[in-house]
C-alpha positions as CSV (number, residue, x, y, z in Angstrom):
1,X,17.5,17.7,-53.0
2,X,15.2,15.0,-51.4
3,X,18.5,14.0,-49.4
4,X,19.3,17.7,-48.2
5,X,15.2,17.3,-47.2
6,X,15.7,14.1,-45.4
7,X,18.5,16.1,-43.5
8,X,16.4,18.7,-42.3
9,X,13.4,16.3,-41.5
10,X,15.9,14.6,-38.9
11,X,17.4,17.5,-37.5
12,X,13.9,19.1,-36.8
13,X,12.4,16.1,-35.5
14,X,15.9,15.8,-32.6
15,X,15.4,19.3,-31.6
16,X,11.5,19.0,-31.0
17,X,12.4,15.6,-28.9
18,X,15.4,17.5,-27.3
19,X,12.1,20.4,-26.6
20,X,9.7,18.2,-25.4
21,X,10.0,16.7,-21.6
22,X,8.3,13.5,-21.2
23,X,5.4,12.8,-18.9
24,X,7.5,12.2,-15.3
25,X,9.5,15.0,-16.2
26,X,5.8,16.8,-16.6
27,X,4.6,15.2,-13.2
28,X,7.9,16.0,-11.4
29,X,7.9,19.6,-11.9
30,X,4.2,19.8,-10.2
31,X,4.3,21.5,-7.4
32,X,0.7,20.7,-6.2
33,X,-1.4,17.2,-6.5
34,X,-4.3,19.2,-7.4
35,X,-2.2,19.6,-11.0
36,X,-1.7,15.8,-11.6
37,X,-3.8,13.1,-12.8
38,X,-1.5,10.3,-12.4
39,X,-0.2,10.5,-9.5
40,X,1.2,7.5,-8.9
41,X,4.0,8.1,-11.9
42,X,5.3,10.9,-9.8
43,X,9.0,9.4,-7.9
44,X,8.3,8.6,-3.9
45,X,10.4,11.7,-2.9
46,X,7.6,13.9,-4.6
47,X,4.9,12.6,-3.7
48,X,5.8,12.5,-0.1
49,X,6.8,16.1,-0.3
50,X,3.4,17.2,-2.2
51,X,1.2,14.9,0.8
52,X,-0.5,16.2,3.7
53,X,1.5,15.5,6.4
54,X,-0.4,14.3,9.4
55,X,0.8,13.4,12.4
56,X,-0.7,10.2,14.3
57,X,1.6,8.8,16.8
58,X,4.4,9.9,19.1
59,X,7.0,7.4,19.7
60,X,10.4,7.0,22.1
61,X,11.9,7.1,19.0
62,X,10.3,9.2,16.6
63,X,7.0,10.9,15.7
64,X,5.4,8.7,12.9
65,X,3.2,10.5,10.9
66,X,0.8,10.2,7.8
67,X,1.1,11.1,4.2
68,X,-2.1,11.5,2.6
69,X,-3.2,12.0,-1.4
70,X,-6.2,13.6,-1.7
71,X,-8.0,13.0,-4.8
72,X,-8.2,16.2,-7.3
73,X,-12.0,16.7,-7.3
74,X,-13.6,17.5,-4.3
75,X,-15.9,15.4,-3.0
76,X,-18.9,16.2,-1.6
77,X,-19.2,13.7,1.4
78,X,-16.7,10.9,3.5
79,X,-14.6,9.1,0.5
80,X,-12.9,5.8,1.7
81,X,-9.2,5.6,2.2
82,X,-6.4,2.9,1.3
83,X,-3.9,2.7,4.1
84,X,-0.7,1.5,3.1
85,X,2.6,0.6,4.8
86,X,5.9,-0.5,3.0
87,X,7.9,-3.5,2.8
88,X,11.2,-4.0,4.3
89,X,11.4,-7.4,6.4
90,X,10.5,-5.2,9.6
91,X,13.8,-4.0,9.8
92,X,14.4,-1.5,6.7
93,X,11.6,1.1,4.4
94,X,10.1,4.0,4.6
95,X,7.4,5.9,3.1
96,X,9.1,6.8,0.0
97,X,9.3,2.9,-1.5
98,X,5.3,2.3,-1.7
99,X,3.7,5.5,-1.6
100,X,2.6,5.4,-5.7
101,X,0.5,2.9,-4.8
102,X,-2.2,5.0,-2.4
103,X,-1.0,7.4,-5.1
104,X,-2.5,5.0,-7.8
105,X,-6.0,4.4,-5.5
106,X,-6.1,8.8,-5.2
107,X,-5.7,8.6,-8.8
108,X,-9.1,6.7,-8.9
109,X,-10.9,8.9,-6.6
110,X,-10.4,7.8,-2.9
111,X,-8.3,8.6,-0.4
112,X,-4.6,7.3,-0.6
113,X,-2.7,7.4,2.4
114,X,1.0,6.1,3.2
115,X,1.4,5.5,7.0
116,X,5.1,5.5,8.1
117,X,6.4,3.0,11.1
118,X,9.1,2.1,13.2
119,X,11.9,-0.4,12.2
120,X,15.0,-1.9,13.2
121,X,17.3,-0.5,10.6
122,X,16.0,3.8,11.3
123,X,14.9,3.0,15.3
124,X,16.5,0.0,16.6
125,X,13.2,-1.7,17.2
126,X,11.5,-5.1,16.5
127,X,8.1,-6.5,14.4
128,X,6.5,-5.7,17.6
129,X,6.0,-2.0,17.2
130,X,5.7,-2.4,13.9
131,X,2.3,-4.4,14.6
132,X,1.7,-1.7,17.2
133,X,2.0,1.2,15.2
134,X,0.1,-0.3,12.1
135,X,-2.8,-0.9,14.5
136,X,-2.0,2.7,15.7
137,X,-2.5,4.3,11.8
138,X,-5.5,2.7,11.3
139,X,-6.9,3.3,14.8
140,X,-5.9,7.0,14.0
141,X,-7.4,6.9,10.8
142,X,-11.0,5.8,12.1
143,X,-10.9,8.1,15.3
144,X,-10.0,11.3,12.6
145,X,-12.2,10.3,10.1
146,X,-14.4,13.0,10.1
147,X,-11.6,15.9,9.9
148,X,-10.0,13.6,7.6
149,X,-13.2,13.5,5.2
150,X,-13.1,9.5,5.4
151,X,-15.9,7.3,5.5
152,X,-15.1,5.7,8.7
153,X,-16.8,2.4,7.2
154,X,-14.7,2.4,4.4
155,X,-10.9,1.9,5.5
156,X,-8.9,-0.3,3.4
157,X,-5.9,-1.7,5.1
158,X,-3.0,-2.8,2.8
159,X,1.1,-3.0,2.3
160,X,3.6,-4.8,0.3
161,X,5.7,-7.8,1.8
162,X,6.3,-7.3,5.8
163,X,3.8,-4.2,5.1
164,X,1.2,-6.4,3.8
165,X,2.1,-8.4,6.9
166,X,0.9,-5.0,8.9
167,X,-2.0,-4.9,7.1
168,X,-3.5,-8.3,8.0
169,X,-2.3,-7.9,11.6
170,X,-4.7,-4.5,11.6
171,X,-7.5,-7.1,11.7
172,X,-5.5,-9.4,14.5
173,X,-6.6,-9.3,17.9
174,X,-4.2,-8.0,20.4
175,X,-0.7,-6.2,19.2
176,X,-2.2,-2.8,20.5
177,X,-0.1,0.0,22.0
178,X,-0.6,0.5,25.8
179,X,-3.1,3.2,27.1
180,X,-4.4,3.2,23.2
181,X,-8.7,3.5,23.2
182,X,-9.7,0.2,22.0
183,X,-13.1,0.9,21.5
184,X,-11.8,2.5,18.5
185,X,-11.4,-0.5,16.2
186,X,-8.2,-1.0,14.3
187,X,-9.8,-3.3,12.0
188,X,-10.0,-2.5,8.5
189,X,-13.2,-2.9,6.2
190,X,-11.0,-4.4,3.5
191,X,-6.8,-5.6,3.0
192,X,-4.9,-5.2,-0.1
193,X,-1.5,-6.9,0.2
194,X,0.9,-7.5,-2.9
195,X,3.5,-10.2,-2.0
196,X,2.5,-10.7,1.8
197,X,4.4,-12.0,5.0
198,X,1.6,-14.4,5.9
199,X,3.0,-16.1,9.0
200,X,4.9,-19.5,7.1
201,X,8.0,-19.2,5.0
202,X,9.6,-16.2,5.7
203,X,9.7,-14.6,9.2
204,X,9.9,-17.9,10.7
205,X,11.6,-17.3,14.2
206,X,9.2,-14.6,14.9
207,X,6.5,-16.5,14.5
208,X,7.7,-19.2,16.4
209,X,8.3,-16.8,19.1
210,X,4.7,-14.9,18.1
211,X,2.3,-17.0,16.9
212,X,-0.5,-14.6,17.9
213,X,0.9,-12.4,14.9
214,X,0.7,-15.5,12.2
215,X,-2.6,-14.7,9.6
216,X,-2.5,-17.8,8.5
217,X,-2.7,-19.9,11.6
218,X,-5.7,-17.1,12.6
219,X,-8.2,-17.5,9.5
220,X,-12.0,-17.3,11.3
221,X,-15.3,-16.0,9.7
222,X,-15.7,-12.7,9.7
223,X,-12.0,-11.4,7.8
224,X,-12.8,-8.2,5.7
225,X,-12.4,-9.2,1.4
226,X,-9.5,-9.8,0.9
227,X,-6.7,-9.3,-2.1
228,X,-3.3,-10.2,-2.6
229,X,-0.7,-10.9,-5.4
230,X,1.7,-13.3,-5.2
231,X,4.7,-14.4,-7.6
232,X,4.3,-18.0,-8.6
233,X,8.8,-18.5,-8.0
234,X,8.7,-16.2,-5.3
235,X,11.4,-17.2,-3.2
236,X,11.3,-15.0,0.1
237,X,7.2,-15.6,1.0
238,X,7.1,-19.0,-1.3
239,X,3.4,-19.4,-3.5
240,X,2.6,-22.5,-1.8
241,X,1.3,-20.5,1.6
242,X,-0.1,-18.0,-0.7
243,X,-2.9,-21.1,-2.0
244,X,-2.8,-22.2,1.7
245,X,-4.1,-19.4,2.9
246,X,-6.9,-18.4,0.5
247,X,-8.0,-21.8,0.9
248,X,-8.3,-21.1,4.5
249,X,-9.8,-18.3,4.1
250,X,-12.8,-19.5,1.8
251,X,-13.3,-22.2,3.6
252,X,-14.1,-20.1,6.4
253,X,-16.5,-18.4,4.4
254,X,-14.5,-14.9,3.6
255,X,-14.2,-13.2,0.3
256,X,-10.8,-13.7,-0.1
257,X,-8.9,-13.6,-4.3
258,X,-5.1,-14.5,-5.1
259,X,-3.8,-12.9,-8.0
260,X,-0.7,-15.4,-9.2
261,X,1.8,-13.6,-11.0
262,X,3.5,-15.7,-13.6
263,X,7.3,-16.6,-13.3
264,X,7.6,-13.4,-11.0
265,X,9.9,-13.8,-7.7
266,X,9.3,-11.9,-4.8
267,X,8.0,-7.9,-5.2
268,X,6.0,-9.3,-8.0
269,X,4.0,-6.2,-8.9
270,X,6.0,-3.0,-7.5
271,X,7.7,-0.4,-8.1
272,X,5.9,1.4,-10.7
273,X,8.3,0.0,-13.2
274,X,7.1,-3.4,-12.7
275,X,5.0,-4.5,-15.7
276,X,2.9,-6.2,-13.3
277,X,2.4,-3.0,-11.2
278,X,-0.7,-2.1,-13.7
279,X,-2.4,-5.5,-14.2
280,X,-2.3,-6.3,-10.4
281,X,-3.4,-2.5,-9.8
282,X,-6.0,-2.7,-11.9
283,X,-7.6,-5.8,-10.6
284,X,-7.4,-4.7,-6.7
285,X,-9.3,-1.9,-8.1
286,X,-12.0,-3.3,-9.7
287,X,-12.2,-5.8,-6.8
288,X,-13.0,-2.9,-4.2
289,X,-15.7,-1.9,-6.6
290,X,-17.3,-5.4,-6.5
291,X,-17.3,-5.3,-2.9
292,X,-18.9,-1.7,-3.0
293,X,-16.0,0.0,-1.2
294,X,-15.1,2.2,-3.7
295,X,-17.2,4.0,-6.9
C-alpha cells in the first residue's frame, strides 16, 4: 500500500512539473514590459521587440535607432537613463547581446536604454563611426530628454568590452559626427563599463593609429564616477590596465571603483547566465545610488 502511495506521489508531482512553466517561460510569453518585473531575464530578441523603438541617427548605411525600457511605474518627473552599447571588438554585436543589462537598471526604476551602432561585420565600417555614433546616442539622448522623460543631468553612459570602450569615448573630446550641434554635450554624468577596451592591450593598432580615442592615456580631473568590472585572467583587455587606469584616474582626483572578478577571463560578468552578472549588477547599482544618480 505505502508503495502503490509512493507511486502516485511521483506521478502527481511529474505532471504538476510537466504543468507548471518556469519563470523565463512566464517572462517570454509577456507581451508588454508593463507585465514584467524582471526584465532583464527576458532573452535579447524580446526585449528588443517589447522596447520603444526610437530612432536617433541616419546613417549611409543604416538608420540606427534606440531601444528603450521604461520602468513599470510611472514616474512623476525626469528619471535618469543608462545608455548602453554592446561588445563586439568594433567589428561584430548588436543590440540583442547586452540589452538585459539596461533591462536590469529599468528593473530598478530608471530608464534603460540599448543604443545600436555601426560595425564592420553588419556595415563595412571602422571604430571611427562607432565613436561617432556613441557620441551621437548620447547627444540624442540629452537633446530629447524632455520627450523622453529623462533627466538630462542624469545620463549614464556605459557598454561591455569595445561598448564599454564607446562609453568612455562619450566623455572624449573630439570623435563627433560632422554638422552634429556641439553645444549639445555628449558627455555623460556617469560610465558603467563591464570588461572595457581602455586604450592598452587590446585594440592596439588602432590606437596607435588614434591615440586621441585611448581613455587611458586621457585621464584629467573632471571624468564623471566611474565603474567597471574586470576579470582578474582576462586575456583579451588584460587586469593589469584595468589597476592602471583606476590609479590614474584617482590620482586625478575622480571617483572612479574597479570591481576584480576572480579567476574570470574576458566577459566576466555577462550574459545573464554569468554568476557574476548579479554580484557585479548589484554593486554598479548601489554605486549610482552613492553618487546620487539614481533612487
Amino acid at each position: 500500500m505505502k508503495q502503490l502511495l509512493f507511486i502516485l506521489l511521483i506521478l502527481f508531482s511529474g505532471t504538476v512539473c510537466a504543468r507548471t512553466p518556469f519563470l523565463s517561460e512566464k517572462q517570454d510569453s509577456a507581451t508588454s514590459l508593463s507585465t514584467v518585473k524582471e526584465s532583464y531575464k527576458l532573452s535579447g530578441h524580446h526585449l528588443a521587440a517589447l522596447a520603444e523603438k526610437v530612432l536617433y541617427k541616419k546613417t549611409p548605411q543604416e538608420d540606427m535607432y534606440l531601444y528603450v525600457l521604461r520602468p513599470q511605474a510611472k514616474p512623476g518627473k525626469a528619471l535618469p537613463a543608462i545608455v548602453y552599447f554592446t561588445g563586439g571588438g568594433w567589428v561584430n554585436g548588436d543590440v540583442y547581446g547586452q540589452i538585459p543589462n539596461p533591462a536590469w537598471f529599468r528593473d530598478h526604476g530608471i530608464i534603460g536604454i540599448e543604443a545600436d551602432y555601426r560595425v564592420k561585420s553588419r556595415h563595412g565600417t571602422t571604430p571611427i563611426e562607432c565613436i561617432q555614433d556613441a557620441k551621437s546616442a548620447i547627444r540624442f539622448v540629452r537633446a530629447h530628454a524632455k520627450e523622453l522623460g529623462i533627466d538630462p543631468n542624469k545620463i549614464i553612459a556605459a557598454g561591455g568590452s569595445a561598448g564599454g570602450h564607446l562609453a568612455a569615448c562619450t566623455f572624449l573630446d573630439g570623435g563627433d559626427t560632422p554638422g552634429e550641434d556641439l553645444s549639445i554635450s555628449s558627455k555623460p554624468n556617469a560610465i558603467v563599463m563591464h570588461n572595457p577596451v581602455l586604450g592598452e592591450g587590446f585594440g592596439k593598432e588602432f590606437f596607435d593609429a588614434h591615440p586621441e580615442f585611448s581613455p587611458i592615456l586621457h585621464v584629467k580631473k573632471g571624468w564623471p564616477p566611474t565603474i567597471f568590472s574586470k576579470g582578474t585572467e582576462d586575456n583579451t583587455t588584460p587586469f593589469q590596465y584595468a589597476e592602471k587606469f583606476t590609479r590614474l584616474m584617482k590620482e586625478a582626483g575622480n571617483v572612479c571603483e574597479l570591481i576584480p572578478v576572480k579567476n574570470a577571463d574576458h566577459s566576466c560578468d555577462w550574459p545573464v547566465s554569468n554568476p557574476n552578472f548579479l554580484p557585479t549588477l548589484l554593486r554598479m547599482t548601489n554605486f549610482l545610488k552613492e553618487q546620487k544618480l539614481i533612487k
